[in-house]
C-alpha positions as a Python dict, from the first residue, in 0.01 Angstrom:
ca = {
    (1, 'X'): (0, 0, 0),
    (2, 'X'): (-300, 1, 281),
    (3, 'X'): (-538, 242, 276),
    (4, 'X'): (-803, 298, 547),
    (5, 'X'): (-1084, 548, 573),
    (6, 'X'): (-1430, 546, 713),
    (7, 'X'): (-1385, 147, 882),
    (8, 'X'): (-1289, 41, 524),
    (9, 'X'): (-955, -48, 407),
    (10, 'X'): (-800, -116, 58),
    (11, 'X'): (-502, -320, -14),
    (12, 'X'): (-289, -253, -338),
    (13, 'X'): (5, -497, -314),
    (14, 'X'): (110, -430, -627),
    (15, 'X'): (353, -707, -830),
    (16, 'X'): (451, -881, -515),
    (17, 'X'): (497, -1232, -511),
    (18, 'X'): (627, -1514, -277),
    (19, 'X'): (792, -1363, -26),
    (20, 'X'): (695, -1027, -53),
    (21, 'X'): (290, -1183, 8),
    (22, 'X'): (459, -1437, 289),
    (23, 'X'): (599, -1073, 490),
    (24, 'X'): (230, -881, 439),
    (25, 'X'): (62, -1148, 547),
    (26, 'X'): (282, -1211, 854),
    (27, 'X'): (149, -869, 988),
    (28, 'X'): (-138, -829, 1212),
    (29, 'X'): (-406, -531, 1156),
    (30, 'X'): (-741, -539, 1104),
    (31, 'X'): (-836, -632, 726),
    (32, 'X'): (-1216, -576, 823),
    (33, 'X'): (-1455, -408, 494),
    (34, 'X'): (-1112, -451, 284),
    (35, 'X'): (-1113, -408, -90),
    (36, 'X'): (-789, -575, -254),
    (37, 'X'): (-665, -580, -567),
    (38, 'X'): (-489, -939, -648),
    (39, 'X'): (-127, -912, -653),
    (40, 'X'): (62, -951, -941),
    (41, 'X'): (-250, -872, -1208),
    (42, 'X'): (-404, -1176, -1075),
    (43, 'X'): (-195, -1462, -1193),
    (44, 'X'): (-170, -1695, -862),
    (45, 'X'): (83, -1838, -733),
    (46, 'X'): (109, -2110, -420),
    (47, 'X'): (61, -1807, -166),
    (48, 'X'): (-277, -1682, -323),
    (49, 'X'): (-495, -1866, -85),
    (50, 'X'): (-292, -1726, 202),
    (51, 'X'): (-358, -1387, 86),
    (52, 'X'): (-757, -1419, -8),
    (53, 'X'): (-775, -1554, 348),
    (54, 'X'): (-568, -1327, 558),
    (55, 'X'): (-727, -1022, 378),
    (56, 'X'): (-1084, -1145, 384),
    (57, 'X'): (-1196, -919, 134),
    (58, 'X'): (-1567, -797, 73),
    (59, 'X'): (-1419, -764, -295),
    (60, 'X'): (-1145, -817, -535),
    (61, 'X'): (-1000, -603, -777),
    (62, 'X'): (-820, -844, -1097),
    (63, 'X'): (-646, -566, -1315),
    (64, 'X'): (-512, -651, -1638),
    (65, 'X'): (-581, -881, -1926),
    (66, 'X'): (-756, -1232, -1954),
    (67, 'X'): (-516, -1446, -1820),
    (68, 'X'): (-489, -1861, -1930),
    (69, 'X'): (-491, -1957, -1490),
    (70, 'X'): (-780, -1714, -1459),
    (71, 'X'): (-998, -2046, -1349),
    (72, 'X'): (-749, -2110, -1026),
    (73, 'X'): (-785, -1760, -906),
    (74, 'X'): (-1203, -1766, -968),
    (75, 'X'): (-1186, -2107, -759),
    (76, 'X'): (-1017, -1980, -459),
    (77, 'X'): (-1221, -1661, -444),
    (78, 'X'): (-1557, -1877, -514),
    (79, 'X'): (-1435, -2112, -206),
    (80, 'X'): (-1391, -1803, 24),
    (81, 'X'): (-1740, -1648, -133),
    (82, 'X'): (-1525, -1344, -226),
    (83, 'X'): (-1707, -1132, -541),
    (84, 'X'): (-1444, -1019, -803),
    (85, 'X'): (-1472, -773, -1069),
    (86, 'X'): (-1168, -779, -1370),
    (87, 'X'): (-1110, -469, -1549),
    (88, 'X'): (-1066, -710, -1878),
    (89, 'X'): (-1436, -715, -1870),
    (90, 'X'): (-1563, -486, -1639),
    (91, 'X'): (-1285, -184, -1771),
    (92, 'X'): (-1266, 65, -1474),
    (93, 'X'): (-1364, -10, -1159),
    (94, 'X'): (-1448, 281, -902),
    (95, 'X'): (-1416, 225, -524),
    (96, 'X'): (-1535, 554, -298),
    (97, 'X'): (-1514, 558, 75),
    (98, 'X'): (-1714, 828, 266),
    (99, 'X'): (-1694, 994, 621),
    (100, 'X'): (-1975, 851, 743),
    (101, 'X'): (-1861, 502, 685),
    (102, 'X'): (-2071, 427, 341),
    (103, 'X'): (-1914, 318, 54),
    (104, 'X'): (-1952, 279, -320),
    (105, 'X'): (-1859, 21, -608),
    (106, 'X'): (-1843, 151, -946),
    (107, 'X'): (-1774, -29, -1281),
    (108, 'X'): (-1782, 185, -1640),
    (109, 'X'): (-1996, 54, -1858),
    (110, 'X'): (-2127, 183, -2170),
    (111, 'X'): (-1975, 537, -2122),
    (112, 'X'): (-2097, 562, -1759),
    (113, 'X'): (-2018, 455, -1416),
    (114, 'X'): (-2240, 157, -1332),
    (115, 'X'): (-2328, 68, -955),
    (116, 'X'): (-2205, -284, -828),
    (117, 'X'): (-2381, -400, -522),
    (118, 'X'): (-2226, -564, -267),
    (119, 'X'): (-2393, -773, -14),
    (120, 'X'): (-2115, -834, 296),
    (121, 'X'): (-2335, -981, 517),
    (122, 'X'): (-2355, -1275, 592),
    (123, 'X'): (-2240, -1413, 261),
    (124, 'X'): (-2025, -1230, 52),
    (125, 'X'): (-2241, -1152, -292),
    (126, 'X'): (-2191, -941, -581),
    (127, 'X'): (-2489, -825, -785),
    (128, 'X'): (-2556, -569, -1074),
    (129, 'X'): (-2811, -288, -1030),
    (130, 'X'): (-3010, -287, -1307),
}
């Protein structure tokens, strides 16, 4: 599922896997300010890389638990300088897009939504606000 509003897009692919990421990532629209949630909870597979690249996210979204190939994913979002938040350890993540193109990053934390800061220019960075 692609979502767009206010220049931003999100991607929620869901559970797909090998050819199901090989036929999204054959199409051609502009993945510009995208948000993406890792398919399939997370757990990569040989088309991962393919994906992180073709969406160029300014963040990703890993839903689910701890997983044992955690590490793999964490490397080929570190080597793209792609932040990631898990919901593991960061439990509910909010993403809000506005009209007037702004957007907000929200993690719960301690019975309260939590700003993340994202820095997506020029080098992707994630930071807590204190």
């Amino acid at each position: 599922m692609k979502i767009s509003y206010g220049g931003y897009t999100l991607i929620l692919p869901g559970d797909i896997e090998g050819e199901g990421i090989r036929e999204l990532i054959s199409q051609q629209y502009k993945t510009e300010g995208t948000v993406v949630m890792a398919p399939h909870h997370g757990s990569p597979t040989e088309e991962t890389k393919d994906f992180i690249q073709w969406s160029d996210p300014i963040l990703c979204v890993i839903s689910g638990r701890r997983r044992p190939n955690e590490k793999l994913l964490l490397n080929i979002l570190n080597s793209e300088k792609i932040p990631s938040v898990f919901t593991y350890r960061d439990h509910a993540i909010r993403v809000r897009l506005f009209d007037d193109g702004t957007q907000s990053y929200q993690r719960w934390n301690h019975n309260q939504w939590q700003e993340l800061m994202i820095d997506i220019n020029p080098v992707k960075n994630l930071e807590m606000n204190p």
